[in-house]
C-alpha positions as CSV (number, residue, x, y, z in Angstrom):
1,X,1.4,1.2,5.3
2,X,-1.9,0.4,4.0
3,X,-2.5,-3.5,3.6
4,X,-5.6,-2.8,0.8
5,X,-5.3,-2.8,-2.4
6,X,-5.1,0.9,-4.2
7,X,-8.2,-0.3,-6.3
8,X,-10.3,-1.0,-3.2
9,X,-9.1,2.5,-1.6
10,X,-9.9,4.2,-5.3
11,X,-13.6,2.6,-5.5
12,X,-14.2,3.5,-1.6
13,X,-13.0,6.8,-2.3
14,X,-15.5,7.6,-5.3
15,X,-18.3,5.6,-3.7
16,X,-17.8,8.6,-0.6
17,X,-18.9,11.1,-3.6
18,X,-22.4,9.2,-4.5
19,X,-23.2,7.0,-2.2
20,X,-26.1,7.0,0.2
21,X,-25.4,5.5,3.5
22,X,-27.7,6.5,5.9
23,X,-29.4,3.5,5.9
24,X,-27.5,0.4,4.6
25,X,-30.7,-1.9,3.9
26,X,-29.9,-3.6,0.6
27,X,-33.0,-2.0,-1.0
28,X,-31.7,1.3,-0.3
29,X,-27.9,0.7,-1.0
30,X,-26.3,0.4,-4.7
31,X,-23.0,-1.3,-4.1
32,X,-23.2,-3.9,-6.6
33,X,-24.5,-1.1,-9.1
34,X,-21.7,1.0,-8.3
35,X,-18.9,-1.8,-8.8
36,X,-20.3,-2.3,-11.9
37,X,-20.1,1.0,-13.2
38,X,-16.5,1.1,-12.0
39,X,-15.9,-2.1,-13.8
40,X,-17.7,-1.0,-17.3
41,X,-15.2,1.2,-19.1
42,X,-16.4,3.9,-20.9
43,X,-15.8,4.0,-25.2
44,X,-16.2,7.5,-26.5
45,X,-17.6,6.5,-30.1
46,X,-18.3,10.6,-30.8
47,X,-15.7,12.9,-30.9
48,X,-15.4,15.1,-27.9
49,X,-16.6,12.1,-25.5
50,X,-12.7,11.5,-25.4
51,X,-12.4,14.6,-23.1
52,X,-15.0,13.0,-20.6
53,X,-12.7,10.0,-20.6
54,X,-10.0,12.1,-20.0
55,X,-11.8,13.7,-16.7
56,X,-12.6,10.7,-15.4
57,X,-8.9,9.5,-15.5
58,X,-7.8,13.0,-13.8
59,X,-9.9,11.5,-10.9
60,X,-6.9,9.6,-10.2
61,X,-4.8,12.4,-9.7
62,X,-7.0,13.9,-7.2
63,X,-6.9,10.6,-5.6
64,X,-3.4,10.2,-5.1
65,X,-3.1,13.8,-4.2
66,X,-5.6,13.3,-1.4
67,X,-4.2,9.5,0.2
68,X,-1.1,10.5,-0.7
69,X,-0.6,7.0,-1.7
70,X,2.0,6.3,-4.6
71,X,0.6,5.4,-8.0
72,X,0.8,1.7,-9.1
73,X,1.1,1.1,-12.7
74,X,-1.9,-2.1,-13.1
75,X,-4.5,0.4,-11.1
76,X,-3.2,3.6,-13.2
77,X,-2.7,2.4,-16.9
78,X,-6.9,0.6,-16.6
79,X,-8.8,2.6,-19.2
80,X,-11.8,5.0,-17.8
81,X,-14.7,3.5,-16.3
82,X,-17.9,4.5,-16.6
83,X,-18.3,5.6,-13.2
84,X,-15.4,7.5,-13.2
85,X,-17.0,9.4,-16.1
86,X,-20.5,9.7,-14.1
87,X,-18.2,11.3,-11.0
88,X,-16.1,14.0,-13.2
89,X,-19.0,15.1,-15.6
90,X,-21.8,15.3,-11.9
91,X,-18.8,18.3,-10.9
92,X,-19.3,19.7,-13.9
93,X,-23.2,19.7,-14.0
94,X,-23.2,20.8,-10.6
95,X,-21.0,23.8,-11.5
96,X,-23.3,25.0,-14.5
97,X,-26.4,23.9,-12.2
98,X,-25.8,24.4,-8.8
99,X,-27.2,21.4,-8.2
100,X,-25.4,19.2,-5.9
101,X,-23.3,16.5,-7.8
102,X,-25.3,13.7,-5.9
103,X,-28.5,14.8,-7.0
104,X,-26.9,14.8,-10.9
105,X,-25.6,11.5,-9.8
106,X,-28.4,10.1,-9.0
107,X,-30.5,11.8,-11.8
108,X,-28.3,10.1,-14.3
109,X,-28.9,6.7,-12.7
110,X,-32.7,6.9,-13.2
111,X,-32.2,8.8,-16.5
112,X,-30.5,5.3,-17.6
113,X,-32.9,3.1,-15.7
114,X,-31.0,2.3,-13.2
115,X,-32.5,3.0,-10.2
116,X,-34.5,-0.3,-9.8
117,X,-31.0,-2.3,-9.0
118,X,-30.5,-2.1,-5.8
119,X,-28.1,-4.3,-3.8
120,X,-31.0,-6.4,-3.0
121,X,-33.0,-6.5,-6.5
122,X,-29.6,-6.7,-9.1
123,X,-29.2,-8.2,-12.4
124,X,-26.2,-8.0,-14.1
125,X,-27.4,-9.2,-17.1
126,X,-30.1,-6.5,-17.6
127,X,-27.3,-3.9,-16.0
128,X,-24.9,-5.2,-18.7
129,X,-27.9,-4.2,-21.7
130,X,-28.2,-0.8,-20.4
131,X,-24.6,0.0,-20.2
132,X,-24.2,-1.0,-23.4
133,X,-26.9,1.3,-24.4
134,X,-25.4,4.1,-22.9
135,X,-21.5,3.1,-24.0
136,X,-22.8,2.2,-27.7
137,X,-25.5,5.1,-28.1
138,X,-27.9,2.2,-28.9
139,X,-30.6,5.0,-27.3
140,X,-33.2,6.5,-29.1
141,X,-33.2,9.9,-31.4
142,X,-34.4,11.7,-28.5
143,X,-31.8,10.6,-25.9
144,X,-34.1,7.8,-24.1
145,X,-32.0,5.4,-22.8
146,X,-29.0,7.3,-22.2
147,X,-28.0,10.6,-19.6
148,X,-30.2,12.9,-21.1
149,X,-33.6,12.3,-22.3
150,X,-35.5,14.9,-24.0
151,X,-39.1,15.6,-24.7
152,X,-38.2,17.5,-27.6
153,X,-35.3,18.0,-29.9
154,X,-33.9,18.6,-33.3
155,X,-30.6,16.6,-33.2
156,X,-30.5,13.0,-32.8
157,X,-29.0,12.6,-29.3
158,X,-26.9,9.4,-30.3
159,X,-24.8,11.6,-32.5
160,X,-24.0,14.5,-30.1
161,X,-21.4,14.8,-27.7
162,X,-22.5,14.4,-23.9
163,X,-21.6,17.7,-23.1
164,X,-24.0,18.7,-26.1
165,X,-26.1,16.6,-24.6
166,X,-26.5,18.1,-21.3
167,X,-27.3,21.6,-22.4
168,X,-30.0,20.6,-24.3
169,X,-31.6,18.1,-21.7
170,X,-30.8,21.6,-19.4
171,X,-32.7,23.4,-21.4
172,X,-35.5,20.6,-22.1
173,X,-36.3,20.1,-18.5
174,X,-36.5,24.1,-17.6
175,X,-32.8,24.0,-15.4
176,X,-31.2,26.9,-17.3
């Protein structure tokens, strides 16, 4: 019997995917960053985001295949967080890309502006603005601000799909 709580074992688990613990000096870890991610939940606003949503759920599955734990209904019916999103689209990039999932991981973090917030140098506030950036497509035309920022473009980024997204930013930055 395991005496934590399936939420706890669920974050652990997906941290395990990202995470670099080689070293765990604040400056170099992301914990807070990550719980925060986990504890955003991701709004599709443009059509075909829902399937990245749904991804991110299957996570769970794969979970609960894994521990073999039993599904709890709280845990199970919480809409999809945004780093569940981040986890399930990285095995997708890296599939297309070849590139390992915690490189696109961590691509994606600085493509947000992210990477400054480390465990030791956090602000949730200015975490909070950039999410909602990302979540509200509050980015620019070309894509600055969110996933996949391009140097050149003729759709405006805010209105495509992220999978859209990602083939162009592919493309922009000479990966295809």
């Amino acid at each position: 019997m395991v005496n934590e709580p399936i939420e706890s074992l669920y974050f652990n688990w997906l941290c395990a995917k990202v995470m670099r613990i080689e070293n765990p000096t604040p400056t170099l870890t992301y914990w807070k960053l990550l719980k925060k991610l986990h504890q955003t939940q991701f709004v599709w606003v443009v059509l075909g985001d829902d399937n990245r949503a749904s991804e991110g759920l299957e996570l769970r599955y794969e979970f609960l295949r894994c521990t073999l734990l039993e599904r709890e209904d709280n845990w199970w019916n919480e809409e999809c967080s945004v780093l569940e999103i981040l986890i399930a689209f990285i095995r997708r990039a890296e599939f297309q890309t070849e590139i390992s999932e915690s490189t696109w991981f961590w691509r994606l973090i600085d493509n947000l502006g992210l990477t400054s917030y480390n465990d030791a140098d956090f602000n949730d506030r200015e975490v909070d603005d950039i999410l909602y950036q990302f979540i509200w497509r509050t980015y620019d035309y070309y894509g600055h601000g969110g996933l996949f920022p391009l140097n050149n473009t003729e759709k405006d980024q805010r209105k495509l799909e992220i999978w859209f997204q990602f083939f162009e930013y592919l493309e922009d930055q000479g990966l295809m």
